[in-house]
DOLUMRO-742725 format. One record per residue: residue in three letters; x, y, z of N, C-alpha, C in turn. Coordinates in steps of 0.2 Angstrom, whole numbers, plus 5000, padded with zeros to 4 digits. Example, Ala and Ser with C-alpha at 12.3 -4.5 7.8 and 13.67 -1.06 7.14 Angstrom:
+-----+-------+--------+------+--------+---------+------+-------+--------+------+
!   r ! neast ! nnorth !  nup ! caeast ! canorth ! caup ! ceast ! cnorth !  cup !
+-----+-------+--------+------+--------+---------+------+-------+--------+------+
! ala !  5066 !   4972 ! 5039 !   5062 !    4978 ! 5039 !  5066 !   4984 ! 5039 !
! ser !  5064 !   4989 ! 5035 !   5068 !    4995 ! 5036 !  5064 !   5000 ! 5039 !
+-----+-------+--------+------+--------+---------+------+-------+--------+------+
This chain:
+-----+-------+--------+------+--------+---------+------+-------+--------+------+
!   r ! neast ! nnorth !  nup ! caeast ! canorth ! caup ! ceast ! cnorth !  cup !
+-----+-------+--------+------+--------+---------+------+-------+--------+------+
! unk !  5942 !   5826 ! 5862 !   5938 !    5831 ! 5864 !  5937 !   5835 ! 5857 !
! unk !  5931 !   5838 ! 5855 !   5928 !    5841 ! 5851 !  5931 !   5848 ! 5850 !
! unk !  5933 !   5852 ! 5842 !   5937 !    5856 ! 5844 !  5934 !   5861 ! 5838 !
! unk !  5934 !   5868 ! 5840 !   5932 !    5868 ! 5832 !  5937 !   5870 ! 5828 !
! unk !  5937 !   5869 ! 5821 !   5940 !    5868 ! 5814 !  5938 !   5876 ! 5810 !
! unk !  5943 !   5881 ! 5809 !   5940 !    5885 ! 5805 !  5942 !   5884 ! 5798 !
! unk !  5939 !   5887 ! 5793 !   5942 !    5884 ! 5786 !  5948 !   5890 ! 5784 !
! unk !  5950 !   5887 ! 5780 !   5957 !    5892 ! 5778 !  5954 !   5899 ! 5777 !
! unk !  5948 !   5902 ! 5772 !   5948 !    5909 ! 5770 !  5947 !   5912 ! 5776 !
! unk !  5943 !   5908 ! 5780 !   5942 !    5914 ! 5786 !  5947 !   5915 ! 5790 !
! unk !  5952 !   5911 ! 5790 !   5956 !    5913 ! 5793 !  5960 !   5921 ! 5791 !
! unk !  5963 !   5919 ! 5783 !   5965 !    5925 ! 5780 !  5960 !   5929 ! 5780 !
! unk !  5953 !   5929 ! 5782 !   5951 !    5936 ! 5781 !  5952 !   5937 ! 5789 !
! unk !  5950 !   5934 ! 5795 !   5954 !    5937 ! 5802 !  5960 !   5939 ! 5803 !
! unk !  5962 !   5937 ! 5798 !   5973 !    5940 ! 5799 !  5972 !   5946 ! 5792 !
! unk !  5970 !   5947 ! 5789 !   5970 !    5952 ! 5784 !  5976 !   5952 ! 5780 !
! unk !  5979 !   5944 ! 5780 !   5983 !    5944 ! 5776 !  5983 !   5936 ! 5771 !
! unk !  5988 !   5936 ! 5765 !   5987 !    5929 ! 5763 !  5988 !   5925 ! 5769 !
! unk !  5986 !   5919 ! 5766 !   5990 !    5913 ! 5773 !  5992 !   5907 ! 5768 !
! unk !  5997 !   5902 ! 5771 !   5999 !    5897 ! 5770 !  5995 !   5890 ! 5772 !
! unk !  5995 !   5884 ! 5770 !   5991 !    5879 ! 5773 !  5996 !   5872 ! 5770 !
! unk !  5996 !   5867 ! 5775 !   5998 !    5863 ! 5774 !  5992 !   5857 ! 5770 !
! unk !  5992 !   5852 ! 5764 !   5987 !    5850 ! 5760 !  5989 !   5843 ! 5762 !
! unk !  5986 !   5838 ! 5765 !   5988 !    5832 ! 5763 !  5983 !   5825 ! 5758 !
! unk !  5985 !   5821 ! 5757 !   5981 !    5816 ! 5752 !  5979 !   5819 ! 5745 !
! unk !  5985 !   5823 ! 5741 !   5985 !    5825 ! 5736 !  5992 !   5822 ! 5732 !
! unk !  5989 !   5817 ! 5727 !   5992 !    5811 ! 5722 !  5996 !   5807 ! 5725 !
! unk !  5992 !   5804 ! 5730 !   5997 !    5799 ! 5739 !  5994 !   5792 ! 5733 !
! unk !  5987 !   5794 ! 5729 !   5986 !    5785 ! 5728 !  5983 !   5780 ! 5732 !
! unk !  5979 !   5784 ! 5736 !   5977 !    5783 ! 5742 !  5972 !   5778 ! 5740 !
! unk !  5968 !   5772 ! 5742 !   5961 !    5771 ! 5739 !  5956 !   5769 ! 5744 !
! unk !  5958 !   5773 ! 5749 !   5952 !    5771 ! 5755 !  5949 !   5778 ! 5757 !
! unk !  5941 !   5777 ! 5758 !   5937 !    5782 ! 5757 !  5939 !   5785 ! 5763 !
! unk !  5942 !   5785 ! 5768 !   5941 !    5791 ! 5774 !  5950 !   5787 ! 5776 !
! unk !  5952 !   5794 ! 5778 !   5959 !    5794 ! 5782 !  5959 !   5797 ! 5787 !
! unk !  5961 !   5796 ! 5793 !   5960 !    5802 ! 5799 !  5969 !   5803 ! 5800 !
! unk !  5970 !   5807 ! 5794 !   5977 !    5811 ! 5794 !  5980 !   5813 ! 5802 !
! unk !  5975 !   5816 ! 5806 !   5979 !    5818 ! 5812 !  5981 !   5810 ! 5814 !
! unk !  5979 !   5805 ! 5813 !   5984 !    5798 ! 5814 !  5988 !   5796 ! 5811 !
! unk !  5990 !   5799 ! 5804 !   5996 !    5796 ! 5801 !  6003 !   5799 ! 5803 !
! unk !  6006 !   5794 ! 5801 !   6016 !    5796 ! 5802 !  6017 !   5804 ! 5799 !
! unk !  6015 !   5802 ! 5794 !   6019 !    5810 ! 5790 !  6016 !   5815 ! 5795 !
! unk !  6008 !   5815 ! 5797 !   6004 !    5820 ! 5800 !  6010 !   5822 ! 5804 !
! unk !  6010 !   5818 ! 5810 !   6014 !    5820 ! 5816 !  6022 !   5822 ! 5816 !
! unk !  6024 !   5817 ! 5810 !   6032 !    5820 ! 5809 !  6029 !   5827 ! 5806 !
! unk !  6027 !   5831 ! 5801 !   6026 !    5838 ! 5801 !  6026 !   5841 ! 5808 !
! unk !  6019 !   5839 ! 5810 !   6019 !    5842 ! 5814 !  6023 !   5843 ! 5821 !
! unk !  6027 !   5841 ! 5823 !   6032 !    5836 ! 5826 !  6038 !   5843 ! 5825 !
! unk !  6039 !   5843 ! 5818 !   6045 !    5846 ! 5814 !  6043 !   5853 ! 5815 !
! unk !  6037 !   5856 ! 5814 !   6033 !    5864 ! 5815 !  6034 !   5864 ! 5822 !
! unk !  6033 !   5859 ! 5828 !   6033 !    5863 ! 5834 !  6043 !   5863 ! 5837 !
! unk !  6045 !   5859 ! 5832 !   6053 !    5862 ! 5833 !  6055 !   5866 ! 5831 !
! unk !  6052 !   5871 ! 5826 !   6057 !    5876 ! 5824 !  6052 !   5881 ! 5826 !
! unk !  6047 !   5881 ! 5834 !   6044 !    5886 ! 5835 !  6038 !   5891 ! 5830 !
! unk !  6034 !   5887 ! 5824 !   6032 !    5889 ! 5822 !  6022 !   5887 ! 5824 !
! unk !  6019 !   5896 ! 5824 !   6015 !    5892 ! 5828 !  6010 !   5890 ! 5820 !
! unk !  6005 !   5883 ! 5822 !   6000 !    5881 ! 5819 !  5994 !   5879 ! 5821 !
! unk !  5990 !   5877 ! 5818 !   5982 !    5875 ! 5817 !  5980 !   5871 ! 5813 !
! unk !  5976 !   5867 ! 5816 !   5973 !    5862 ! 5810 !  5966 !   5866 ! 5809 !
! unk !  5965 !   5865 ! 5803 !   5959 !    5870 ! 5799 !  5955 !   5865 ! 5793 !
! unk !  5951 !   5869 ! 5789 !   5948 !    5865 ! 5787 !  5952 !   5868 ! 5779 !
! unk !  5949 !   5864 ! 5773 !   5951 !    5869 ! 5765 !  5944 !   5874 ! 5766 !
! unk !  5945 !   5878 ! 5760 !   5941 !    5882 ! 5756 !  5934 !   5882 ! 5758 !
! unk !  5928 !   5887 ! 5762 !   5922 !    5886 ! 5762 !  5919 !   5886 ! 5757 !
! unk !  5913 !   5881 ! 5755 !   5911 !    5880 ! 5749 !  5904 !   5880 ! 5753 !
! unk !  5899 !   5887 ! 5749 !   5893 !    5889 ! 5751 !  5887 !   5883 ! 5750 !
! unk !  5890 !   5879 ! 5745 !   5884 !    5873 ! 5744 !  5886 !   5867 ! 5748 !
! unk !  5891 !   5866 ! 5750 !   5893 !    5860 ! 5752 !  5898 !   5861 ! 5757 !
! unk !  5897 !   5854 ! 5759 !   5898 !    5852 ! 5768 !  5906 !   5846 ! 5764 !
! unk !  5913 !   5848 ! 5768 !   5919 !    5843 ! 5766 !  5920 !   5842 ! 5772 !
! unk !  5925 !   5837 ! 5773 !   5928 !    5834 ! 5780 !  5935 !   5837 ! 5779 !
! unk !  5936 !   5839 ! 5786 !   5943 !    5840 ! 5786 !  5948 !   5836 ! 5785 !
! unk !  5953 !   5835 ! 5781 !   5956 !    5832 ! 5778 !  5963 !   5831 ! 5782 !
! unk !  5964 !   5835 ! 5788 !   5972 !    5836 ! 5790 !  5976 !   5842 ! 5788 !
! unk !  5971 !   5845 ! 5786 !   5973 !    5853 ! 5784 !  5977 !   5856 ! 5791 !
! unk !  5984 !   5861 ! 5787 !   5985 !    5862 ! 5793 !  5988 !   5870 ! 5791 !
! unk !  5986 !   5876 ! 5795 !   5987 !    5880 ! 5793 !  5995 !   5885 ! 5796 !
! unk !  5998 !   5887 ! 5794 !   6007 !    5887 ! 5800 !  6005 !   5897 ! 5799 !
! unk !  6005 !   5897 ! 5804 !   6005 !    5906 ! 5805 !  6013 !   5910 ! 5804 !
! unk !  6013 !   5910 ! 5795 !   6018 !    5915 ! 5792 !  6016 !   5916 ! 5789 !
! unk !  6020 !   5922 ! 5787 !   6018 !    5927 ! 5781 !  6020 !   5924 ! 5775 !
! unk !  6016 !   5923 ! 5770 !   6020 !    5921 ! 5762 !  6024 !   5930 ! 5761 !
! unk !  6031 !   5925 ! 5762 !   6035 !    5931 ! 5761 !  6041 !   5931 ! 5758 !
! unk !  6046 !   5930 ! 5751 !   6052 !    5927 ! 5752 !  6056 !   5930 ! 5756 !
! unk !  6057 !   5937 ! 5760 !   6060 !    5938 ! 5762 !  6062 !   5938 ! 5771 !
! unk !  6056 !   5935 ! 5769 !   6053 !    5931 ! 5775 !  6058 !   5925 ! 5779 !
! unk !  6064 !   5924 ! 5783 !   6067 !    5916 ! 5786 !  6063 !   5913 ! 5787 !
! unk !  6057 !   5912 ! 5791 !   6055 !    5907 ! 5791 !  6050 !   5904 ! 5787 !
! unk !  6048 !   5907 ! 5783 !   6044 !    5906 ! 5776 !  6051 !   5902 ! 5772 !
! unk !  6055 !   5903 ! 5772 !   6060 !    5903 ! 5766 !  6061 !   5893 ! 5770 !
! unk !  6062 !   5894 ! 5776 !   6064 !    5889 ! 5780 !  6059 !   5883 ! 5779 !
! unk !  6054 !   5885 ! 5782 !   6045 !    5882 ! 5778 !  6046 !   5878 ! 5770 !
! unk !  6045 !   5885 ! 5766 !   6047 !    5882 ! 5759 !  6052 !   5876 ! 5758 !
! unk !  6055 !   5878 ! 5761 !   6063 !    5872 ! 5759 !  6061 !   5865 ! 5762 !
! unk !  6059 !   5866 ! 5767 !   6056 !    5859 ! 5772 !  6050 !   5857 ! 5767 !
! unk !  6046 !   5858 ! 5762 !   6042 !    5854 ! 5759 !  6045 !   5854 ! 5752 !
! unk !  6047 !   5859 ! 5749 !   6047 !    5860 ! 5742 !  6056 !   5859 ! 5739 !
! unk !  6057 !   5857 ! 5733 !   6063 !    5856 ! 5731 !  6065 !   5861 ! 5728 !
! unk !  6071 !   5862 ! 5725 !   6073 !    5868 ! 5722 !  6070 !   5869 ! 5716 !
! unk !  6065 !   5863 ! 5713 !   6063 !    5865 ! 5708 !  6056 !   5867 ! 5708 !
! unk !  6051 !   5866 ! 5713 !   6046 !    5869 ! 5716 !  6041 !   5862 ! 5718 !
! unk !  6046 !   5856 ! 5717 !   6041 !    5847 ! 5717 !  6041 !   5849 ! 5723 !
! unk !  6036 !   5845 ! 5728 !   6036 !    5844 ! 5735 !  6040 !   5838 ! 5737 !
! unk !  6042 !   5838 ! 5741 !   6047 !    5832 ! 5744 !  6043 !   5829 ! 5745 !
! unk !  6039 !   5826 ! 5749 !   6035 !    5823 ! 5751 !  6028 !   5819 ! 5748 !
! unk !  6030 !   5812 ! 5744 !   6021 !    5811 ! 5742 !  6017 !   5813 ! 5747 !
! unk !  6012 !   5816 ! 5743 !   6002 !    5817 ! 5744 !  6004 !   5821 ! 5750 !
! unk !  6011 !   5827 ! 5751 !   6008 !    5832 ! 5754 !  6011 !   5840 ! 5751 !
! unk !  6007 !   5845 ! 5752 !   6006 !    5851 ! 5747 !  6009 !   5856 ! 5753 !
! unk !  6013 !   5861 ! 5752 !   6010 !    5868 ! 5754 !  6008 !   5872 ! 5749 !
! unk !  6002 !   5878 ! 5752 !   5999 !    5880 ! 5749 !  5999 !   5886 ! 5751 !
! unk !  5997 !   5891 ! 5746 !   5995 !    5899 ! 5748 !  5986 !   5902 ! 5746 !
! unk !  5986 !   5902 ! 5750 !   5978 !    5907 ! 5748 !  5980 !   5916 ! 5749 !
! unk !  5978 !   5918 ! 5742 !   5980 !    5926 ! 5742 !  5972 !   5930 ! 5747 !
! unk !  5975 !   5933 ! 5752 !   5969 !    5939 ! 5754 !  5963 !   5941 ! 5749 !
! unk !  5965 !   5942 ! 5743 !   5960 !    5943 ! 5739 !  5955 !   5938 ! 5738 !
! unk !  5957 !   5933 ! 5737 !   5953 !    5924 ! 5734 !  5950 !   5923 ! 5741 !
! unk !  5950 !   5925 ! 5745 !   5944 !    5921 ! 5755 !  5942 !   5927 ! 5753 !
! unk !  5944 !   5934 ! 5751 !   5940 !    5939 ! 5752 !  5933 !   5936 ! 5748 !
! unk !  5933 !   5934 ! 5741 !   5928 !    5932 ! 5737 !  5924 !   5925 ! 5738 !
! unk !  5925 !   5923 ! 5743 !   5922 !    5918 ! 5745 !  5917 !   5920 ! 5749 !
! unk !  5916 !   5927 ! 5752 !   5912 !    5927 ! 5757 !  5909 !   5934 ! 5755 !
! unk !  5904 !   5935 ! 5751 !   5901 !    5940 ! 5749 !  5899 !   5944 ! 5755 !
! unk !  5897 !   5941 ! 5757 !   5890 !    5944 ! 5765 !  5898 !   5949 ! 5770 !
! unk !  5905 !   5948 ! 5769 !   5911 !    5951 ! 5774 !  5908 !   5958 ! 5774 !
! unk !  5907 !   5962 ! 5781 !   5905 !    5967 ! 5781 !  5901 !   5969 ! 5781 !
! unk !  5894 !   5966 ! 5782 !   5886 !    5965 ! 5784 !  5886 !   5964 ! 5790 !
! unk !  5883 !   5968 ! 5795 !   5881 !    5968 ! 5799 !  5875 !   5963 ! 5799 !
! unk !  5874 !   5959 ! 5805 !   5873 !    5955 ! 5804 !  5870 !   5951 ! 5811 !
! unk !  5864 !   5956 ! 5816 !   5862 !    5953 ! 5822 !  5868 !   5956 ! 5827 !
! unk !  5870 !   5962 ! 5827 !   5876 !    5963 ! 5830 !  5881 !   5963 ! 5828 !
! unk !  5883 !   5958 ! 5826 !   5891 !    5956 ! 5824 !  5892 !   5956 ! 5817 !
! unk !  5898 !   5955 ! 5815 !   5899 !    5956 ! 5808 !  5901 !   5950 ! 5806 !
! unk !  5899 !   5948 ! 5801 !   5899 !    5941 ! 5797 !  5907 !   5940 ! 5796 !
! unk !  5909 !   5936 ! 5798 !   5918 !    5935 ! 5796 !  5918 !   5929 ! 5791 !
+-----+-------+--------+------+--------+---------+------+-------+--------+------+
């Protein structure tokens, strides 16, 4: 069933805050042109692992790029605060990243986008706009 995909900045600009995103097929070595991530092993053990400790997520799209059209890659974006003081950020981080900040896992990243950087992605925010307001 067809579903819609938002891209990560929008999201931080609807949450008004940074956000978190899960990256996959980053230095995996992969050499086939198209991967449908939500079918791989790792996809689902993640995701599998975030619906065990109650964390809620979405699959989303990366970065909107005004000139160009990308495929969802298996992005996935987990609704916590980049916080250290934050357990389940802390819980998060440990589940992908080592103590020395390498990812555990080949060709997969977490990621932070600051509020600031999606803010700059979308010049028109707050233009009225037919009604509604461009997000």
């Amino acid at each position: 069933m067809p579903q819609i995909i938002q891209h990560i900045d929008r999201i931080a600009r609807q949450k008004q805050r940074d956000v978190l995103m899960i990256v996959f097929g980053i230095d995996d070595n992969i050499n086939e042109e198209f991967i449908d991530y939500y079918e791989t092993d790792i996809w689902s053990s993640i995701t599998a692992w975030l619906d065990e400790q109650k964390f809620l997520w979405v699959p989303c799209a990366g970065f909107a790029l005004e000139n160009s059209m990308d495929s969802c890659s298996g992005q996935i974006y987990v609704d916590i605060p980049y916080d250290e003081q934050n357990a389940d950020y802390r819980k998060l981080k440990e589940y992908f990243e080592k103590p020395d900040g390498t990812m555990r896992m080949l060709g997969v990243s977490l990621r932070y986008l600051p509020l600031s950087v999606a803010m700059r992605s979308c010049p028109k925010v707050g233009r009225k706009l037919s009604g509604g307001v461009i997000s």
